[in-house]
C-alpha positions as CSV (number, residue, x, y, z in Angstrom):
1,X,36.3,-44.3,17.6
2,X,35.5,-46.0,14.3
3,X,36.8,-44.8,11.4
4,X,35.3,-45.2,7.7
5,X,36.7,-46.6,4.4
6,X,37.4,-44.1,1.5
7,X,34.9,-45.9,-0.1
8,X,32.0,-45.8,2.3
9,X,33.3,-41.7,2.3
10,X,32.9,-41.6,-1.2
11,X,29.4,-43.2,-1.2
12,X,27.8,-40.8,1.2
13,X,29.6,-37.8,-0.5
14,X,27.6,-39.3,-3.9
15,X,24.2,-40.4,-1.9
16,X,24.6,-35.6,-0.3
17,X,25.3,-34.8,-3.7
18,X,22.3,-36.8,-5.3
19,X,19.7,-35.3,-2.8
20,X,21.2,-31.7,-2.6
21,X,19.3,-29.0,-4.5
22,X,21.6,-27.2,-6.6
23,X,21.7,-23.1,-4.9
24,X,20.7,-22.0,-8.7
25,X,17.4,-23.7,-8.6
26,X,16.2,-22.7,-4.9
27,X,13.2,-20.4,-4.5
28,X,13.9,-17.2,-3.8
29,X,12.4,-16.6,-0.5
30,X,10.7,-12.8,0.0
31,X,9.1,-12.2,3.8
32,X,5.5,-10.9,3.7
33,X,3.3,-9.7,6.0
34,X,-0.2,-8.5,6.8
35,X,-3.1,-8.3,8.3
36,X,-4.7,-11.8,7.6
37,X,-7.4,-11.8,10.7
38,X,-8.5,-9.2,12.8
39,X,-10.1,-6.1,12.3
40,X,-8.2,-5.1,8.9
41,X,-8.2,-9.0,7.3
42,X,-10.4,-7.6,4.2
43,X,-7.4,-6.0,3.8
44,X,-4.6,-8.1,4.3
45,X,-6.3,-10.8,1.9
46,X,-6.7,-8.3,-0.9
47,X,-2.7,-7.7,0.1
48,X,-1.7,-11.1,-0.6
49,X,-3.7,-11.9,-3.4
50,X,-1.8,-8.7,-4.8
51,X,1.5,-10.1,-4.3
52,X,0.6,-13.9,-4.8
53,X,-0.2,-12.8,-8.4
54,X,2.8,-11.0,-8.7
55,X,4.9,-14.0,-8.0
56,X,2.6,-16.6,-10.2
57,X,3.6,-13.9,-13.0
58,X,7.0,-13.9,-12.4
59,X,7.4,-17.8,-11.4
60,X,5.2,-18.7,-14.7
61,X,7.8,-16.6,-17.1
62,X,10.4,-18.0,-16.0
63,X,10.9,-16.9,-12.3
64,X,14.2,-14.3,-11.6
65,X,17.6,-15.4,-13.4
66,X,16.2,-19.1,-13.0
67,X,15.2,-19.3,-9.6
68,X,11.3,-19.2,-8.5
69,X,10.0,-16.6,-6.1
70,X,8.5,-17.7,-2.9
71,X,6.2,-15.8,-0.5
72,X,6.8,-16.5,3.4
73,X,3.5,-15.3,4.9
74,X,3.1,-13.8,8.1
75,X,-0.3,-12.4,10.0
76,X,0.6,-9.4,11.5
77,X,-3.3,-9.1,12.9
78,X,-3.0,-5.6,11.7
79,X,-1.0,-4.8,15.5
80,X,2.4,-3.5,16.3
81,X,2.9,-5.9,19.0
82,X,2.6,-9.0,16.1
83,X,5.3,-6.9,13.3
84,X,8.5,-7.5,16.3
85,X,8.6,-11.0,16.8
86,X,7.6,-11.6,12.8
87,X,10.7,-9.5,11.6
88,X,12.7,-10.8,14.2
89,X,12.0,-14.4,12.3
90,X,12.5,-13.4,9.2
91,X,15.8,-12.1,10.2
92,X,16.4,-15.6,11.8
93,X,15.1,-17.5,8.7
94,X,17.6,-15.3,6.9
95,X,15.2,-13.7,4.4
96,X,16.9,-10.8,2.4
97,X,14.0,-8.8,1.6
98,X,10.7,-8.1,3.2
99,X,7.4,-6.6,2.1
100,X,4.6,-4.9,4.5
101,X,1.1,-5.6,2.9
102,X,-0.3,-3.9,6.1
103,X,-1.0,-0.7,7.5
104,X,1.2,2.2,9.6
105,X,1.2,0.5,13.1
106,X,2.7,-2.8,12.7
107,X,5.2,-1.7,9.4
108,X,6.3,1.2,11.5
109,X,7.0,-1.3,14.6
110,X,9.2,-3.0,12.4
111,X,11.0,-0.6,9.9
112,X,13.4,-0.2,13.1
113,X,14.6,-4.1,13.1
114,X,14.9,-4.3,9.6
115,X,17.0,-1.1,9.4
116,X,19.3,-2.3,12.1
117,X,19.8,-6.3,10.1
118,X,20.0,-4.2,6.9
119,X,17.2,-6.2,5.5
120,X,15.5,-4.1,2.7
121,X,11.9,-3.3,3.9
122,X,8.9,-2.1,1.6
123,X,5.9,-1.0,2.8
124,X,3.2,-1.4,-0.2
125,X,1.0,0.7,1.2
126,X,1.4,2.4,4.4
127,X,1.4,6.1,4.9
128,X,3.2,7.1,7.9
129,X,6.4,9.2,7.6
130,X,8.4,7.6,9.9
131,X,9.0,4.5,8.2
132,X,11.4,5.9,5.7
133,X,12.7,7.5,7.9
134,X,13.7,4.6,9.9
135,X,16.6,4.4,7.0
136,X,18.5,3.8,4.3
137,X,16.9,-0.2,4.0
138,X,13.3,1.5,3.8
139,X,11.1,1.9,1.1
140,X,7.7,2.9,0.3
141,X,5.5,2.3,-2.9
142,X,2.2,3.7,-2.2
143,X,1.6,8.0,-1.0
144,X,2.9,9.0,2.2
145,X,-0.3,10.8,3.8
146,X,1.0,14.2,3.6
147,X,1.4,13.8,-0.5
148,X,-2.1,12.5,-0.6
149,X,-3.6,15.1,1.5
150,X,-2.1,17.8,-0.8
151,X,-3.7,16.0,-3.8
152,X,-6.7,16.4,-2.3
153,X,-6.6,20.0,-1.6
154,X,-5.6,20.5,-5.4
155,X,-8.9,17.8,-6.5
156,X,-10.9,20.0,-4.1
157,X,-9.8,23.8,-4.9
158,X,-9.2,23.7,-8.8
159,X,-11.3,21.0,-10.5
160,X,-14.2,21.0,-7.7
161,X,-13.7,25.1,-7.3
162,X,-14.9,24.6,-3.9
163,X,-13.6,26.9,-1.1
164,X,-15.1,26.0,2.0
165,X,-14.0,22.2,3.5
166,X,-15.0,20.3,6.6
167,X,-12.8,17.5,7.7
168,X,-13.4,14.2,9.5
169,X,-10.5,13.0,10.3
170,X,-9.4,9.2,11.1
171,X,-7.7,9.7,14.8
172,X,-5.0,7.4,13.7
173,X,-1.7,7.7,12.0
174,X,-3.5,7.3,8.6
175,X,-6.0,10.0,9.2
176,X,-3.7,12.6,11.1
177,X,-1.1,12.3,8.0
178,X,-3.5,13.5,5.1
179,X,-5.0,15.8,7.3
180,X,-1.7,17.6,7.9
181,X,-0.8,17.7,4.3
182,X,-4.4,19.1,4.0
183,X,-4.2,21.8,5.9
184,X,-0.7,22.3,4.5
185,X,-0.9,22.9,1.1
186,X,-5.1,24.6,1.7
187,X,-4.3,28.1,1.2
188,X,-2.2,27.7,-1.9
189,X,-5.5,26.7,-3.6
190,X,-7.5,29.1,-1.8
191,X,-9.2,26.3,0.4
192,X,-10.6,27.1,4.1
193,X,-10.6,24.4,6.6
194,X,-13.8,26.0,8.2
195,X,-14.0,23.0,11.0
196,X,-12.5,19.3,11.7
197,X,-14.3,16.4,13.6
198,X,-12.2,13.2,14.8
199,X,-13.2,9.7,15.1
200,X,-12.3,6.7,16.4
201,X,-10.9,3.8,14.4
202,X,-14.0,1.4,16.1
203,X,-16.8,4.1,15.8
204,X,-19.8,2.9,13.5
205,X,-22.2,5.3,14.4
206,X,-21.8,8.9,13.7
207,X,-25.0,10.7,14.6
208,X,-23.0,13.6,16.4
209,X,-20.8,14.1,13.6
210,X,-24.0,14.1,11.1
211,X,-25.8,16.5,13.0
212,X,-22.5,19.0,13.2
213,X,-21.8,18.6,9.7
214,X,-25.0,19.8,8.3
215,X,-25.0,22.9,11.0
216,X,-21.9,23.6,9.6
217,X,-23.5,23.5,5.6
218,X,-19.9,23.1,4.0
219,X,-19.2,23.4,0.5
220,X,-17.5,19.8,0.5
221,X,-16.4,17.1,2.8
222,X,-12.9,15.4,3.0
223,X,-13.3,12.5,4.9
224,X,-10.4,9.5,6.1
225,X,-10.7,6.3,6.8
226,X,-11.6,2.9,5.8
227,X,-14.0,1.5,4.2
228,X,-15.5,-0.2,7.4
229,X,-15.4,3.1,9.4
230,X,-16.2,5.3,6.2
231,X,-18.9,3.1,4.8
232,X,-21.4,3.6,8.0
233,X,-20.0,7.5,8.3
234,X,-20.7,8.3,4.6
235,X,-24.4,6.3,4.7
236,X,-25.2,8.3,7.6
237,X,-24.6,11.8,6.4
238,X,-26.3,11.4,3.1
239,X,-29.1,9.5,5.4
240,X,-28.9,12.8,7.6
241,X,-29.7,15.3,4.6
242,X,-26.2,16.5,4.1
243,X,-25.8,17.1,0.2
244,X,-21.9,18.1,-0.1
245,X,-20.0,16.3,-2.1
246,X,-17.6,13.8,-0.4
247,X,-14.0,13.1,-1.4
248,X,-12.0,10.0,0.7
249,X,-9.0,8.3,0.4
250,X,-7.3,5.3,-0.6
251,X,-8.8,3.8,1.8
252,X,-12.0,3.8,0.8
253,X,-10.4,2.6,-2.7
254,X,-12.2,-1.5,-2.3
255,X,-15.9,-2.7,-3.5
256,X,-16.5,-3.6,0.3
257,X,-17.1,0.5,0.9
258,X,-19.3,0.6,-2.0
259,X,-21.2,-2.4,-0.3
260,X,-21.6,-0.8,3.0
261,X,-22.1,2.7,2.1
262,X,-24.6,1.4,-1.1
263,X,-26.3,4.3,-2.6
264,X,-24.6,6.7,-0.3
265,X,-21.2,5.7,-2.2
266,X,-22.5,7.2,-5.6
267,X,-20.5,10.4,-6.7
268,X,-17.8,9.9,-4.0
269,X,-14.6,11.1,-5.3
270,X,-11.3,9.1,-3.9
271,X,-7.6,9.7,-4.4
272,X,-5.6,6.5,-5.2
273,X,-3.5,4.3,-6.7
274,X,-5.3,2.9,-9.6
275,X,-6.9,4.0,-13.0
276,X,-9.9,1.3,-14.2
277,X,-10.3,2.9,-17.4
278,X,-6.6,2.8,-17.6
279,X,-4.2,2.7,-20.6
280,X,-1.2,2.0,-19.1
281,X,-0.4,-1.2,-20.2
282,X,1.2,-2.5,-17.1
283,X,-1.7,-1.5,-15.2
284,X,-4.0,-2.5,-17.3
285,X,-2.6,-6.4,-17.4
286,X,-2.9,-6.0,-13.5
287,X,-6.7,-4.9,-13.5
288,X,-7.7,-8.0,-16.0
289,X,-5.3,-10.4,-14.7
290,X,-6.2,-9.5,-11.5
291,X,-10.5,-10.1,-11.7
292,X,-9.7,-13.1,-13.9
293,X,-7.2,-14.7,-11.0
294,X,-9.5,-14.0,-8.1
295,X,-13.0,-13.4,-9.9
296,X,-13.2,-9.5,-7.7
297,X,-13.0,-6.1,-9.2
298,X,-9.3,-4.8,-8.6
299,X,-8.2,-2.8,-5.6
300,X,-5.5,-0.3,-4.4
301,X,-4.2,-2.2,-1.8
302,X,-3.7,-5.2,-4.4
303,X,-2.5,-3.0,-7.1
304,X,0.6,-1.8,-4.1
305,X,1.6,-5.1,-3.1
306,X,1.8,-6.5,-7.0
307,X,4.0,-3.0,-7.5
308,X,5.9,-4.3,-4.4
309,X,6.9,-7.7,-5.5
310,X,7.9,-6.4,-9.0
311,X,10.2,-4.0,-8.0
312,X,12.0,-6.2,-5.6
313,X,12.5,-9.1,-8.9
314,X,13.5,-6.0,-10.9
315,X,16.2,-5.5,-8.4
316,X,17.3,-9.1,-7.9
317,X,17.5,-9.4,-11.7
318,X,19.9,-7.0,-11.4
319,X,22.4,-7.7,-8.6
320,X,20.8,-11.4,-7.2
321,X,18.8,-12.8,-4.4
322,X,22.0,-13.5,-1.7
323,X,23.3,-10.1,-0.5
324,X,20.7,-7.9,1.0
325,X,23.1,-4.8,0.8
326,X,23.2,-4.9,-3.0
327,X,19.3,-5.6,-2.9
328,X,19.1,-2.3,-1.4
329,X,21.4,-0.2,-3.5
330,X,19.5,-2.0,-6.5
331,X,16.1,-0.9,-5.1
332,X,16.8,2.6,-4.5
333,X,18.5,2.8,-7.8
334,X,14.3,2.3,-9.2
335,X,13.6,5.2,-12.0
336,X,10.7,5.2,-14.2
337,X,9.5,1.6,-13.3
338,X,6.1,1.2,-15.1
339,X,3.9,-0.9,-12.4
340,X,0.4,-1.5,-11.5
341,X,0.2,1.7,-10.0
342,X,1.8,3.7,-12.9
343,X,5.0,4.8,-13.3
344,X,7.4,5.1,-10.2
345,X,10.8,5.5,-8.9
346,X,12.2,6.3,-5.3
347,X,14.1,9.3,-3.9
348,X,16.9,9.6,-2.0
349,X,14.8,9.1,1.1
350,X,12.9,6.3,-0.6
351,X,10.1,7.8,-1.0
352,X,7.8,7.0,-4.2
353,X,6.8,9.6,-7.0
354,X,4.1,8.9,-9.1
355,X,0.8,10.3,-9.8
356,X,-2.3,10.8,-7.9
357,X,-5.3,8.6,-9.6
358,X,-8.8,10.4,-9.2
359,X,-11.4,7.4,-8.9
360,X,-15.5,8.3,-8.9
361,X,-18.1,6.4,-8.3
362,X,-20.2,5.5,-11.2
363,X,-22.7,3.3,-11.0
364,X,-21.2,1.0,-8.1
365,X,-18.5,0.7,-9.5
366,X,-15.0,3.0,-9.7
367,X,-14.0,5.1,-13.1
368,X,-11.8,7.6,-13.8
369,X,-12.2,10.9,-13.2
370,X,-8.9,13.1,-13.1
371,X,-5.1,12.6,-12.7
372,X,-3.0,14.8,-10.8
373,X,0.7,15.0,-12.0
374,X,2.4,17.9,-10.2
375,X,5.8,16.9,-9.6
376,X,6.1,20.1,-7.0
377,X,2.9,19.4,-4.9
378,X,3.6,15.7,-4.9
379,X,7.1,15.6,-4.4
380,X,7.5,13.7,-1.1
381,X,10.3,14.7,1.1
382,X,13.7,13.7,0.8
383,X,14.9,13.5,4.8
C-alpha cells in the first residue's frame, strides 16, 4: 500500500475544491412528465411549453433564492404502464418535487409512489379524484371533474335557461367524472338529464350518436372529451342537422378542436381554466408571453402547467429546494396565489379553489363569456 505526501493530499483537495460546484448555485431540479408521443402528444407539448416558460421566467429573474430551476423531462406516452418506472427514477435521481403535465391514467398510476417516497406530486391538470386522495404529498391545480361538471350544470340551467340536457359522455375517467358532478348538482338548477350516450376514447365517427341525438331534439348538449374525439363528434352533429347548442370541457379548451371541428366549433361554449380577454394581470402576462414565446394562441393545459411550476418556486422560496417534507407543508400552506389560471389556493385535501372560466367561440377564436364564482358549488371535497 502506497501512501501519499501531505502535500500531494493538499493538492487534490485544492484541484476537488476548484472543480466542485458550490450546492448554492446548482439547478434546482423539478421531475416532469407528460405525454410527449402517442395519442395525447398535442397535449403533452402544449404541457411542457407551459412549464418551460414558467422556468425561463423564473431562471431569467433571478431563478429561486439564487439557484436556477431545471426541468427533468419524462414521456409518459399518455399510459399508466410508462408513469411507474418514470417515478420510480425520479425517486432514484432524488428529485424532491414532481409535476404531471398529463392526464388521469398515468398521474393516478403514480400519485401512489410518490405518496409512499413523500415526494410532493402536482397534477396540472388531471381530473380524477383519486389522486389526492392518494395523500398528504398530492396536489392538484386544475378542476377535479366533479367541480367542473357542477359548473356546467349552473352555465346550462341559469345563464343558458335551458332545462332539458343530453349527455355524451367520454367513457374514460375524464368523461365519467364531469358527468357524475353533472348529474349531481342537475336538479338544484332545475336541469333534466333526459338521456346519455358513451363513446370510446378512439371513436371518430359518430353517426349513431348523431342520428339518436336529433330523435331525442334536446334543448342543449353537454359533451366530454378531447379535442381529437370532440372535434369529429361536434362536426358531425351540426353536419347531421342537430341545432342545440353545445357546451364541452377543458378539453376541448386548444385551437387544434377549433381546427377539426372548423365551422362546427362556432358558438361552442367550454368551461376552463383561462380568460383571453382577461384582466388579471398574472394571467394576462401568461396569455402574451405565452404567443410571443411559442408564436400559438394560449391554451388550458399550458396555462396549468405554468400555474404548476410557480407554485412549487413559491414554495421553495419559502422553506428551500433540499427537504421534500417542508416542500409539502409549504405547498399546501398556498392561499390566494394569483397564477395563470386566476387566483388559487389548496384545501386540506389539496384540492384547488378557483373559479370556473366560461370560454365561447367567436370567430375561431376563444373570448370570454361568463365566470362562475360560487364558492359552495365549487368547493371540491376535502377527504
Amino acid at each position: 500500500m502506497s501512501l501519499k505526501s501531505p502535500s500531494t493530499l493538499l493538492v487534490a483537495a485544492a484541484l476537488a475544491a476548484a472543480f466542485a460546484v458550490p450546492a448554492a448555485a446548482q439547478n434546482i431540479r423539478i421531475g416532469f412528465h407528460a405525454p410527449l408521443t402517442g395519442f395525447a402528444a398535442s397535449d403533452g407539448k402544449t404541457a411542457l411549453q407551459g412549464a418551460e416558460l414558467a422556468v425561463e421566467q423564473i431562471n431569467a429573474a433571478g431563478g429561486v433564492n439564487g439557484r436556477k430551476l431545471e426541468l427533468v423531462v419524462q414521456d409518459d406516452q399518455g399510459k399508466p404502464d410508462q408513469a411507474l418506472p418514470l417515478a420510480n427514477k425520479y425517486i432514484g435521481e432524488g428529485l424532491k418535487v414532481v409535476i404531471s403535465g398529463s392526464y388521469s391514467g398515468p398521474t393516478r398510476a403514480a400519485a401512489g409512489v410518490f405518496q409512499n417516497a413523500r415526494i410532493p406530486y402536482i397534477t396540472a391538470y388531471a381530473i380524477h379524484p383519486d389522486i389526492t386522495r392518494a395523500g398528504n404529498f398530492m396536489f392538484r391545480t386544475s378542476f377535479m371533474g366533479e367541480v367542473q361538471g357542477r359548473a356546467a350544470v349552473k352555465l346550462i340551467g341559469d345563464s343558458l335557461k335551458k332545462r332539458k340536457v343530453t349527455l355524451l359522455t367520454l367513457n374514460n375517467d375524464f368523461g365519467q367524472a364531469l358527468s357524475a358532478g353533472f348529474k349531481e348538482a342537475a336538479g338544484k338548477f332545475g336541469v333534466q338529464v333526459t338521456s346519455e350516450y358513451t363513446y370510446a376514447m378512439g371513436d371518430r365517427q359518430f353517426g349513431s350518436i348523431v342520428a339518436s341525438v336529433k330523435k331525442d331534439d334536446p334543448e342543449v348538449l353537454y359533451i366530454s372529451g378531447y379535442f381529437f374525439n370532440g372535434g369529429p363528434l361536434v362536426a358531425q352533429l351540426r353536419a347531421g342537422g342537430v341545432t342545440a347548442p353545445i357546451v364541452g370541457t377543458e378539453g376541448f379548451d386548444t385551437h387544434n378542436f377549433i381546427s377539426i371541428a372548423k365551422d362546427a366549433a362556432e358558438g361552442v361554449i367550454i368551461t376552463t381554466s383561462l380568460d383571453r380577454d382577461t384582466k388579471l394581470p398574472e394571467m394576462r402576462q401568461f396569455i402574451d408571453d405565452y404567443e410571443k414565446r411559442f408564436n400559438v394562441g394560449a391554451e388550458m393545459v399550458a396555462a396549468s402547467t405554468h400555474t404548476a411550476v410557480n407554485v412549487v418556486a413559491a414554495a421553495m422560496r419559502k422553506v428551500g429546494a433540499d427537504d421534500s417534507v417542508k416542500l409539502r407543508e409549504a405547498i399546501a400552506a398556498t392561499k390566494d396565489m394569483a397564477v395563470a389560471t386566476g387566483r388559487i389556493g389548496f384545501n386540506a385535501l389539496g384540492e384547488v379553489y378557483k373559479a370556473a372560466q366560461i370560454q365561447i367561440i367567436k370567430g375561431g377564436k376563444f373570448r370570454y363569456y361568463a365566470v362562475i364564482d360560487d364558492p359552495v358549488l365549487l368547493a371540491p371535497p376535502t377527504k
